[in-house]
N, C-alpha and C positions, 0 to 999 in steps of 0.2 A: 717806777722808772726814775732815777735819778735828771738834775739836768740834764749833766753832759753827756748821758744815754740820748736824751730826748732832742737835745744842739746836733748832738753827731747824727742820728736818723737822718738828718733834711741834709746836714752837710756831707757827711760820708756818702749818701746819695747820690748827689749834684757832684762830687768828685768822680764817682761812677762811673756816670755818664761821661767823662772826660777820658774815662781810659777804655769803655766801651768802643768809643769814637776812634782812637789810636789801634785799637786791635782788629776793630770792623773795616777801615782805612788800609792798612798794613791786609788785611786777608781779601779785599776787592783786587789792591797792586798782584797778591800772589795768585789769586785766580784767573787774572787775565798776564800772568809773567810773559807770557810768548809772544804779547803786543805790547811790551814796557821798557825802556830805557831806563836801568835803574841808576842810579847816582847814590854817591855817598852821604852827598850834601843833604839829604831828604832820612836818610837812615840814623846818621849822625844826630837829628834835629828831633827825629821822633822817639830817640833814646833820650835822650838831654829832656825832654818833656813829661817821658814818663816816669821817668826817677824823681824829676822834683814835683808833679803828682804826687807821688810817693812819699816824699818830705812835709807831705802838707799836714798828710795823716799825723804822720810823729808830729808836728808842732799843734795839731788838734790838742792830743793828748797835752803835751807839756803847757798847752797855753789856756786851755781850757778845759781841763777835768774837775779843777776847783773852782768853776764858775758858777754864780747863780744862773736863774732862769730869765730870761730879757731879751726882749724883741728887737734890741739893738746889736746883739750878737746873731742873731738869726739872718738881720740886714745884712751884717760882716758877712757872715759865711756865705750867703745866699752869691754877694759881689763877688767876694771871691772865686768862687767855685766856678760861677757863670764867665770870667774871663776865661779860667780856663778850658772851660767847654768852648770858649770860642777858639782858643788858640788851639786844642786837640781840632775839630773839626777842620782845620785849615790845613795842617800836617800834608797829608794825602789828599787827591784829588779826589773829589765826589764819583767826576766821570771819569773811567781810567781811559776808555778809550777818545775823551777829546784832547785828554792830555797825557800823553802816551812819556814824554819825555820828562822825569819825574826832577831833574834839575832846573829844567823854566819851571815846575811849579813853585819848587824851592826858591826862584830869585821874583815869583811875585807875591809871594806870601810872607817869605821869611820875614822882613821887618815888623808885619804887625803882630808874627806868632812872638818872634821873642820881645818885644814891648808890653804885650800881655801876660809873660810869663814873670817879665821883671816888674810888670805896675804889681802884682800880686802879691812877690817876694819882701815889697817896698813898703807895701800896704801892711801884711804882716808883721815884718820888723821893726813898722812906728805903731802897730797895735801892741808889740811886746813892749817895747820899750816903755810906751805911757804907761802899760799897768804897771811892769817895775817902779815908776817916777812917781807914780799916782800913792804905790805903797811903801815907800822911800826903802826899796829896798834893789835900787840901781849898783849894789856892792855884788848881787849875784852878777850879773857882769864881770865874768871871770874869762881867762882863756883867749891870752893875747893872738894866739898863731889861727883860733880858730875865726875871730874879727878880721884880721887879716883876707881868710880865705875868704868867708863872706866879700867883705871890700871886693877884693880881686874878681870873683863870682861877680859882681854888680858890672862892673867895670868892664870885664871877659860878654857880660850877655850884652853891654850898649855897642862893644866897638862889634861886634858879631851882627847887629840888628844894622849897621852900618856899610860898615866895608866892602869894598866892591869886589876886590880881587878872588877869585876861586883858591887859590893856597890860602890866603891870608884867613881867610872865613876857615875852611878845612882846619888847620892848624887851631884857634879859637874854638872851634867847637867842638875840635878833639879833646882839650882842656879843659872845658866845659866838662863834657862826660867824663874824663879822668877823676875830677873834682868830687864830682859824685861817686866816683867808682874809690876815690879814696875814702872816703866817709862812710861807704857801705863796708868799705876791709876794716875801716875800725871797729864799727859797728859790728862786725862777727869777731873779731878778736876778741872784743869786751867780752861775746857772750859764752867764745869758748874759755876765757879766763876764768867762767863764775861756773863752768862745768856744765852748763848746757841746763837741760831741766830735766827729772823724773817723767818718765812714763806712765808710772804707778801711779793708780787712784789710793791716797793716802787712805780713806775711808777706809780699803780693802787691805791697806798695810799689815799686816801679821806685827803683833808689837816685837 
């Protein structure tokens, strides 16, 4: 078992549990739907949570596949993971039936889901950063539009964990998910550019 076989076990885990949370949540609202007020604001939030979930795996790999073994990366992840098990459990209401109206859940939650979701974002991107700075090689720091979006990303999740208005949040967090929804269309462009992958077990390939 390499490290970052043996880093990812504990942490891909503990992110597990964070999308366990999000789909056990989402299926208590669908089984009692006949007692539920659903809102957008709460659908909206629990997309935008599970994508950057999602992101966290990819930055596992990029950030830590060449890592040694260290119980201070262990801490990291462990932090990590664990805010956003806190922030998935909050999403959706434990009890559907006390809280039937799934938008007052969203306006007493919402600030600390997405503070957790950005202390995490924040937390990661001063862990990239120092190792770049640490192995003076801060010149991979390429790709001005995509610093940008991050920025914007940061910016889009504090004025979202704030604002009062119901347009004003909807609109923000529409963006939010957009954000991600564009980064996943890149992300299948690239792969249908490189032609996808073989089926074939090469082993079995006929020369």
């Amino acid at each position: 078992m390499s490290a970052f076989e043996f880093f990812f076990s504990f942490y891909g885990l503990l992110l597990g549990f964070s999308v366990a949370e999000l789909v056990g949540g989402l299926a208590r609202v669908l089984h009692d739907r006949r007692n539920v007020r659903f809102g957008v604001l709460t659908l909206l939030l629990a997309m935008w949570v599970a994508v950057d979930i999602a992101t966290f795996w990819v930055q596992a790999w990029v950030i830590f596949r060449n890592a040694p073994f260290n119980f201070a990366l262990l801490i990291l992840g462990l932090v990590v993971a664990s805010v956003f098990y806190v922030a998935a459990t909050l999403v959706f209401p434990r009890d559907v039936k006390a809280t039937p109206n799934l938008d007052d859940h969203f306006w007493a939650h919402r600030t600390l889901i997405m503070l957790c979701v950005l202390g995490a974002n924040v937390l990661m991107g001063l862990t990239f950063i120092t190792l770049l700075s640490a192995n003076g090689e801060l010149e991979l720091l390429t790709g001005g539009f995509r610093w940008v979006g991050i920025v914007l990303f940061m910016l889009g999740t504090l004025a979202a964990s704030f604002a009062r208005g119901r347009t004003v949040v909807i609109l923000l967090l529409s963006a939010l998910v957009l954000y991600h929804g564009y980064n996943i269309s890149q992300a299948a462009i690239d792969l249908l550019e490189q032609g996808g992958w073989s089926l074939r077990d090469e082993a079995q390939t006929p020369p």
